[in-house]
C-alpha positions in Angstrom: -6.6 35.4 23.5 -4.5 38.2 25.4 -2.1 40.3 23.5 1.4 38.4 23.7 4.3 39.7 23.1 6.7 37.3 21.1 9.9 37.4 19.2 10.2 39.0 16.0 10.3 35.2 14.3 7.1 34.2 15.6 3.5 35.1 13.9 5.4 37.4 10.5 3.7 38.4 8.1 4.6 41.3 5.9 1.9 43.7 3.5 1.0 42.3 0.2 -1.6 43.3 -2.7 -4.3 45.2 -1.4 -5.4 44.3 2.2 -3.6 40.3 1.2 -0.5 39.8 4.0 1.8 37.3 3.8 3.3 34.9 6.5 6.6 33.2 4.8 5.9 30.1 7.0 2.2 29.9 5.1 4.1 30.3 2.0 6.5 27.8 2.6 3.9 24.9 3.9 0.5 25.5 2.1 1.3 22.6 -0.3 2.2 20.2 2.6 -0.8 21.2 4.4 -2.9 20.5 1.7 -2.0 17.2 0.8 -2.2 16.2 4.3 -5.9 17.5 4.5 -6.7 16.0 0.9 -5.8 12.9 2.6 -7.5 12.7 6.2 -10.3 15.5 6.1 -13.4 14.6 5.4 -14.4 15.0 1.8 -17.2 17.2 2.8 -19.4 19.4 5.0 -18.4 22.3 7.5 -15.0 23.2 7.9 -13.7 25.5 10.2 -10.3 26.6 10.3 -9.4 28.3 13.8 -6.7 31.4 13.7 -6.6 31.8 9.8 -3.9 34.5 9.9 -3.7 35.7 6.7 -5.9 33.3 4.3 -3.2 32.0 2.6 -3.6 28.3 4.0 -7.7 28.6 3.6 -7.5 30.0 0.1 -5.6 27.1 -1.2 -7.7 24.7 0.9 -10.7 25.9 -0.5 -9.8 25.1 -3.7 -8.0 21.7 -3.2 -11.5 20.8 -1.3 -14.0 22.0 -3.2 -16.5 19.8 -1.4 -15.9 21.4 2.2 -17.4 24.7 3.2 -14.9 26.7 5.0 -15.2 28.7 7.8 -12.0 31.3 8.6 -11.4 33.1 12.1 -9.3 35.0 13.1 -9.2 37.5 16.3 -8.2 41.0 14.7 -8.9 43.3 12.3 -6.7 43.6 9.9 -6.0 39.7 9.2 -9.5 39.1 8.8 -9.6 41.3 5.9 -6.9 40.2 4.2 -8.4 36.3 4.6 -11.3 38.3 3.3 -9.0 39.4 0.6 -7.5 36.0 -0.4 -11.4 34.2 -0.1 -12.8 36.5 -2.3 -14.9 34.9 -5.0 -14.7 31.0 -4.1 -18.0 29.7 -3.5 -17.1 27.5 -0.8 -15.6 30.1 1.8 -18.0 32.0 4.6 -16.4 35.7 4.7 -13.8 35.4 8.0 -15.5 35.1 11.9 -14.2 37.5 15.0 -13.5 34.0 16.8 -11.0 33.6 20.0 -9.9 30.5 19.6 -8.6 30.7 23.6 -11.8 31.4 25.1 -14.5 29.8 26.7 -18.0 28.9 25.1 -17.2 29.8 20.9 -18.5 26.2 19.8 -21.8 27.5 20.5 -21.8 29.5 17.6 -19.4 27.0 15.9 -21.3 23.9 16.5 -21.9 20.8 14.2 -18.5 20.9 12.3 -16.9 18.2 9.7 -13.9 19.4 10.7 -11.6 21.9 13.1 -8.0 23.1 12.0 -5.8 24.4 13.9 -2.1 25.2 12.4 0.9 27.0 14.0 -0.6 28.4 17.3 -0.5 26.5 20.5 3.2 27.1 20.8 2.1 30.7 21.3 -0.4 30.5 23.6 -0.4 29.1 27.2 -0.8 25.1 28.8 -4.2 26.5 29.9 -5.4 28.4 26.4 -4.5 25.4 24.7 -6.4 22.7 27.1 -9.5 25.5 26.4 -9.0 25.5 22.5 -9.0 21.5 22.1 -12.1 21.3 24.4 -13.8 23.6 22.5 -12.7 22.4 19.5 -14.0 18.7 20.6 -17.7 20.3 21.5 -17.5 22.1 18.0 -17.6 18.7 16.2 -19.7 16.5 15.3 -19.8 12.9 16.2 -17.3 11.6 13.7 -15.9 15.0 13.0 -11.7 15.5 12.9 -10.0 17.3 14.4 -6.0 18.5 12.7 -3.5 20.0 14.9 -0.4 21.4 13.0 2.8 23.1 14.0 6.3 22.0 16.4 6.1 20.1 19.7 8.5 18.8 22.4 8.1 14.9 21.9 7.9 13.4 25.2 9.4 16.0 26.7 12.3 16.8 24.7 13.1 19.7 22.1 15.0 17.4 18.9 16.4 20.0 17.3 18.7 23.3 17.8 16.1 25.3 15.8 13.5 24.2 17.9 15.3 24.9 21.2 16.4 28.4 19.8 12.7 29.2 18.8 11.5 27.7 22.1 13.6 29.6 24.1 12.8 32.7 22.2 9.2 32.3 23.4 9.7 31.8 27.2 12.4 34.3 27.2 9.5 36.5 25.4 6.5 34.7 27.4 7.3 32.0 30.0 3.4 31.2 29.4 4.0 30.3 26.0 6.5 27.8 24.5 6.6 24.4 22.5 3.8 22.0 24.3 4.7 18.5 24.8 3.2 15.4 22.9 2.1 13.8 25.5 0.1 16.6 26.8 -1.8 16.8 23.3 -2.4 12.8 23.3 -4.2 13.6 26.7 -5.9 16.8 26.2 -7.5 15.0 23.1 -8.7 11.7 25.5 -10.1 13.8 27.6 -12.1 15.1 25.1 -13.4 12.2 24.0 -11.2 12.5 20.7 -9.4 9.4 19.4 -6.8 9.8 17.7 -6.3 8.8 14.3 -2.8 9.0 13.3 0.4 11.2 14.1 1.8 12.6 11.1 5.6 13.8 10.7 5.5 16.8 8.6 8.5 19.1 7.4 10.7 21.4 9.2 10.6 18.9 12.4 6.2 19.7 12.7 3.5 17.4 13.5 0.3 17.4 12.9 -1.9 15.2 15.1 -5.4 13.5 13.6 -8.1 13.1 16.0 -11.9 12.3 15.9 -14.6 12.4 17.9 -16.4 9.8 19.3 -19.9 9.1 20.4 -19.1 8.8 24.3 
């Protein structure tokens, strides 16, 4: 994934302990998060959690889902080590992977997950990066596997709420790449990809997070 630049609200996260940053929106939706996942992941195998930003969200899943062994990515440097920071010492968490979640041909060395997670990141990337994440996300998975997409959408084509139009605007004026993606697009990114969806869940703060799994076509 190029570079982006984006407003100051987007992708924060401030210095902590040590190498540990902290993203307020992680802070804010761990607990959400993890109940959903309790609820619709699988209760175990391989987990891999795409863009891991700053561990928070993987540290906390790791231990509400002891029987899942997580994988973490993340693209730079310094975020993998502080998901290395917030991992440390939980049995069930594989130290964090230089992945690109935008680029072609990384379920090669991802293949034959439980699940793929995915939270807070296709609104800043482009209608093209994201078509390329869910498809590799889809050959990542094993028959049967799920697949959780988290964060804000347009819902059939419409921003529902000032805050989301002021943050969507924000992006395009930033990026006219990037930017809220419509519903509709992720219901058919995912049939294309021979993933069913499961459910559409309404989360806080105006989110979704959509459910899919892969079938045997």
């Amino acid at each position: 994934m190029s570079k982006r630049k984006l407003p100051p609200n987007a992708s924060v996260a401030t210095e902590g302990d040590g190498s540990k940053l902290v993203a307020p929106a992680a802070s804010r939706n761990t607990v959400v998060l993890c109940d959903l996942l309790a609820r619709v992941a699988p209760s175990s195998g391989q987990a891999l959690e795409l863009a891991s930003g700053t561990g928070q969200h993987i540290s906390a899943f790791a231990q509400r889902m002891p029987g899942l062994h997580w994988q973490p990515s993340e693209v730079t440097s310094e975020r993998r080590a502080s998901i290395d920071a917030y991992t440390k010492g939980l049995p069930n968490t594989a130290a964090a992977a230089h992945l690109d979640a935008t680029a072609e041909g990384w379920h090669k060395t991802m293949a034959q997950q439980d699940l793929v997670l995915l939270i807070n990141l296709l609104h800043l990337i482009s209608l093209p990066e994201a078509e390329t994440l869910v498809a590799e996300a889809a050959c990542a998975l094993k028959t049967d596997g799920r697949l959780v997409l988290y964060g804000p959408f347009k819902r059939d084509g419409h921003l529902t709420s000032d805050g989301d139009q002021r943050f969507h605007d924000a992006l395009v004026q930033q990026d006219p790449e990037i930017g809220y993606k419509d519903d509709t697009h992720i219901l058919s990114m995912l049939k294309d990809n021979a993933l069913e969806l499961v459910e559409i869940v309404k989360m806080p703060a105006n989110n979704l997070a959509f459910v899919a799994q892969k079938t045997g076509i």
